[in-house]
N, C-alpha and C positions, 0 to 999 in steps of 0.2 A: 504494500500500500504506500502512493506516495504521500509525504507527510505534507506539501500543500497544495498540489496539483493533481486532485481528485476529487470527484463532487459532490462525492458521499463525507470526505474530509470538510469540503468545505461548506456542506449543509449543517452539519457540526459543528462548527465553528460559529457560524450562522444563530445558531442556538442562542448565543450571549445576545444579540440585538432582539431576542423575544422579551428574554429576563432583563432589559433594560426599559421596553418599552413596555411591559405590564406593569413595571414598579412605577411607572409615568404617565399612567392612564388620562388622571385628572392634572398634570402637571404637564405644564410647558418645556418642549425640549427644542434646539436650536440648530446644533450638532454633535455628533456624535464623534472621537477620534481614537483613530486605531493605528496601532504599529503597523510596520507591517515589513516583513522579510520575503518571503518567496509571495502571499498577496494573500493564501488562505483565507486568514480572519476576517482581512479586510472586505474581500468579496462575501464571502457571505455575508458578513452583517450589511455591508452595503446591498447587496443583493435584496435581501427580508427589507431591511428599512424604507426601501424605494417601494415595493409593494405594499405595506401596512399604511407608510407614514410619509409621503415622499416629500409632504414638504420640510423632514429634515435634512438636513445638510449631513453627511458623511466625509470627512478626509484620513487621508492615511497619511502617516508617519515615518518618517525613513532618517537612518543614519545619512550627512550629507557627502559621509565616504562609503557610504552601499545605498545608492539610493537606484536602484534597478528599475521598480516600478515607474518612479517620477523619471528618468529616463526613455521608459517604453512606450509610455503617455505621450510622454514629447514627441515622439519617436512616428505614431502612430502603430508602433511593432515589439516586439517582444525582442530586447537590448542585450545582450551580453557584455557587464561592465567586465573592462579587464582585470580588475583587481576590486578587493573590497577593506576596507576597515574592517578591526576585529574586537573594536572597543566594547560594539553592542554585538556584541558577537553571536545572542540567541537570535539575530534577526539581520546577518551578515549572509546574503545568496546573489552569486552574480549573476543569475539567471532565473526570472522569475519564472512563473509556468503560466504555458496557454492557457488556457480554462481559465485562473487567475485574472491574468490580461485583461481576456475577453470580458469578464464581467466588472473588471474596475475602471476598463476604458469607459464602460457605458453606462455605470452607476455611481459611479464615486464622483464627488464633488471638486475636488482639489486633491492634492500633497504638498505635505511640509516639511522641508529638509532643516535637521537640526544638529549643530556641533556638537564637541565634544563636550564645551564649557557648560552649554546648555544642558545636555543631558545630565552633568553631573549636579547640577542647579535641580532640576527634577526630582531626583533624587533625593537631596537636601530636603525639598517642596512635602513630597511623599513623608518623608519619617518625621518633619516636623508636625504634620497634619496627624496621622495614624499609625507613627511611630511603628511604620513598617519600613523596611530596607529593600527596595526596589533592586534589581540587578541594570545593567543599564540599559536592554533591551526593553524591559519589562517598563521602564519611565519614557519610554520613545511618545506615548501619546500624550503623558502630563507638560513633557516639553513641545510637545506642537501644538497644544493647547495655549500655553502660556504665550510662546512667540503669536500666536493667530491673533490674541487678545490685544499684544503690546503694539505690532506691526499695525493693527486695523484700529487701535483706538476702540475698543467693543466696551460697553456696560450695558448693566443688565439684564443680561442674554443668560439664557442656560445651556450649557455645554456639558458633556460625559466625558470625561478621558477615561480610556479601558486599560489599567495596566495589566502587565502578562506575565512574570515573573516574578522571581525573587532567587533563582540560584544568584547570589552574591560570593563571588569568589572574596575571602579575607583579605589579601594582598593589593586587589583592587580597591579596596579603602581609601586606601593613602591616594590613591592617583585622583579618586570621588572628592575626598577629603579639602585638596589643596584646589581641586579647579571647580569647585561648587557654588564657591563665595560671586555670585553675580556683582555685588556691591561695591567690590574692590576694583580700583584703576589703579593702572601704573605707569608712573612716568617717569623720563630720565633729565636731567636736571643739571646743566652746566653751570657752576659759580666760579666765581675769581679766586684763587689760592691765596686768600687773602683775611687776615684775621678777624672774627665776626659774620663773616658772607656764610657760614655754618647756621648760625642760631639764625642768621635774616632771612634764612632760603626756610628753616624751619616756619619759621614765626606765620608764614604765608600760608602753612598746611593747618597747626594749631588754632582752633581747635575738635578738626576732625583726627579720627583715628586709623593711627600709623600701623601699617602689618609689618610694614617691612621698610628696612634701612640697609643702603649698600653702599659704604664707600673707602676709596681707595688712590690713599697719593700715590700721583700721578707726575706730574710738573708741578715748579713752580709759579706758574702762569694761569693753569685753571683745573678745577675738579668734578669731572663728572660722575652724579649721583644716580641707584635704581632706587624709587620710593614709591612705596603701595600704601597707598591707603583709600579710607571709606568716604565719600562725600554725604554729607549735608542729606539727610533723608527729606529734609523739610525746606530745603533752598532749590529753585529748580536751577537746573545747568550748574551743580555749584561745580563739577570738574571743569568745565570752561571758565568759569570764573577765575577759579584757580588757577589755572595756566594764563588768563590772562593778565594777572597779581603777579607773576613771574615775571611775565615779558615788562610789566612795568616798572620793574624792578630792576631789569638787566638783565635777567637769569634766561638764558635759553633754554626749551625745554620742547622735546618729543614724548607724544602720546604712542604708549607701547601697549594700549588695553586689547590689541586686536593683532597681536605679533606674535605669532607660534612662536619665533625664534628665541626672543627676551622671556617669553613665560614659561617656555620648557625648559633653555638649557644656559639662555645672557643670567639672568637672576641668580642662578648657584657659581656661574664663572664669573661676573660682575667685579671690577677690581684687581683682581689677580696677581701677580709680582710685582714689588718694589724693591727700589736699594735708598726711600729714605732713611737717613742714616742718624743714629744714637737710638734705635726705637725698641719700645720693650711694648712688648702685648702681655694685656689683660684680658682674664672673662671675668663679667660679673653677674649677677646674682641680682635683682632685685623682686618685687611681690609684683606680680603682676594684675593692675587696676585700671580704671581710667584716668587718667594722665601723668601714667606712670614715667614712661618716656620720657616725658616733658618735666616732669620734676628731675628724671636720670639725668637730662641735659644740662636741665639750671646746675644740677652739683656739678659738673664738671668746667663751671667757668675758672677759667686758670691760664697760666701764662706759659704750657706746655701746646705744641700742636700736635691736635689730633691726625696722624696719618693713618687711618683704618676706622671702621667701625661697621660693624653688621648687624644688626637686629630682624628678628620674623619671630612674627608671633606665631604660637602653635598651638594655642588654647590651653596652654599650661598654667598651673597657679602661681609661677615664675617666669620672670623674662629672662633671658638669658643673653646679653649685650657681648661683644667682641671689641676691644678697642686699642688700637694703636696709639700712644704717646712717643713723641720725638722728646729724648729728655736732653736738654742743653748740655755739650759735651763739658762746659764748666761746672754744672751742677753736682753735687752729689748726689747719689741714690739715697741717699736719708732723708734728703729734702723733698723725693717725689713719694716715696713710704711715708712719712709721715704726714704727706696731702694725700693718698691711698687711706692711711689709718683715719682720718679726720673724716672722708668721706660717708663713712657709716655701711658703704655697701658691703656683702660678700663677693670678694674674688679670689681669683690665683691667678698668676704670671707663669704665663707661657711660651718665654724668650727662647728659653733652652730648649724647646719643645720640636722633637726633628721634624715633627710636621710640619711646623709651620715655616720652618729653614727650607723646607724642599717644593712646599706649594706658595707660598707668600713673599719669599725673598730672592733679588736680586744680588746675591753674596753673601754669602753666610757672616762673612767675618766682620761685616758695618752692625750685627747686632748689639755687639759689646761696646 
């Protein structure tokens, strides 16, 4: 038996648009949204709903790296994509089935193609509502539901999204985990090497909330930063705003919120090697609150340059900061310990530390 291009499968399938539209009898429905991999579900329920009830709306759902269907549609023909994403992998087929086709070419409403960031936003959507853990196939409709509402400006409409799933593999977590946050923008951030131009590039973020801090001497000329943080849920455009607080400022700045390259792999390589010289690294320790940061920053106004500092929050009950100090080759180290001890925070110094000689420095030997 095939598992979606069969018709006895997909009268089956079919089933769920009954159990959707008896619990709806007296209740107004709008549209209905469906994953959709090889077209199974989708056909049937669009199938039954176009006879019971046609004047609801039906679309399906697709990964926008397996979207075969919304291809075939366009197509007028049954598509064989060459390759597919395997992110939603319950719902990854590069070739959907005739029978399928035939009946979503001519009953289905629409498709909606959704990324990666989206889907794992679903997800997020899903467990915060019913505290269920969607797999990422199985949230394919909650996120083409959501995109159909944002993209069309919709209120007050009644819409069904059918999710499918729940095998969640564990390790996939983390990957849901870190790209779910819709909220978060990121951007990267040129200032002058220049004392102060730290706290005045912050000042412009403050007092929304920072995810993430990435920075790394460079020149003495100028410093570019990666910072992620949340905009203003009740300010509209407050991310344009903010960029344009920058530019009035001096600060150049690129919008990286839609850059596969800066959110999978620039963010953890951000910075990279230095040979600023006399510099000892700390981590530190503080409780992590709201405006914790921001307080982390006021304590470290001081007459040392910051060459390094990293921060990302990880939903921990600690922040965990990384920070480079240039300590003046006159100074003693007693002088910068006992502005370390004054601080109140916990850390440890991780000058000696071979990692960070092998990933972080241009010569080992400028650390001492």
């Amino acid at each position: 038996i095939h598992p979606f291009d069969d018709e006895h499968v997909i009268a089956g399938q079919g089933t769920i648009a009954i159990e959707i539209l008896k619990k709806c009898v007296s209740q107004p429905v709008d549209a209905i949204f469906v994953c959709c991999g090889g077209g199974g579900m989708l056909a049937g329920i669009a199938a039954y709903v176009k006879q019971v009830r046609p004047n609801v709306k039906v679309y399906g759902v697709e990964a926008a790296d397996a979207a075969g269907m919304t291809a075939s549609i366009a197509a007028g023909k049954v598509v064989t994509l060459p390759s597919v994403g395997l992110f939603a992998d319950g719902a990854a087929v590069k070739t959907v089935g005739s029978e399928t086709f035939r009946l979503c070419n001519k009953y289905v409403d629409g498709m909606v193609t959704v990324d990666t960031d989206q889907i794992c936003n679903a997800i997020k959507l899903a467990y915060n509502d019913a505290r269920v853990i969607l797999e990422p196939a199985g949230a394919l409709a909650v996120a083409g539901l959501k995109k159909h509402i944002e993209e069309n400006n919709i209120s007050g409409s009644t819409f069904v999204a059918i999710t499918s799933g729940a095998n969640m593999d564990f390790n996939r977590l983390r990957v849901v985990s870190a790209r779910a946050d819709d909220s978060e923008r990121s951007l990267e951030i040129t200032i002058p090497e220049t004392p102060g131009a730290f706290r005045a590039m912050y000042s412009k973020i403050w007092p929304r909330n920072v995810t993430e801090f990435t920075y790394r001497y460079n020149s003495e000329r100028e410093a570019h930063i990666f910072v992620s943080f949340q905009p203003l849920a009740h300010v509209e455009n407050d991310f344009e705003l903010v960029m344009e607080d920058f530019q009035k400022e001096g600060f150049s700045c690129t919008d990286l919120c839609d850059n596969e390259l800066a959110k999978t792999h620039i963010r953890h390589l951000a910075g990279g090697r230095s040979g600023a010289p006399h510099e000892r690294l700390f981590r530190f320790h503080f409780p992590e609150s709201p405006g914790a940061l921001q307080r982390f920053l006021e304590s470290l106004d001081m007459k040392w340059n910051i060459s390094l500092f990293h921060y990302r929050n990880y939903g921990d009950d600690f922040g965990r900061v990384l920070v480079g100090i240039q300590q003046n080759q006159s100074d003693k180290c007693e002088g910068m310990n006992k502005f370390l001890k004054d601080l109140g925070y916990y850390y440890i110094e991780e000058t000696n530390n071979p990692a960070y000689a092998k990933f972080l420095r241009i010569g080992g030997e400028d650390m001492k």
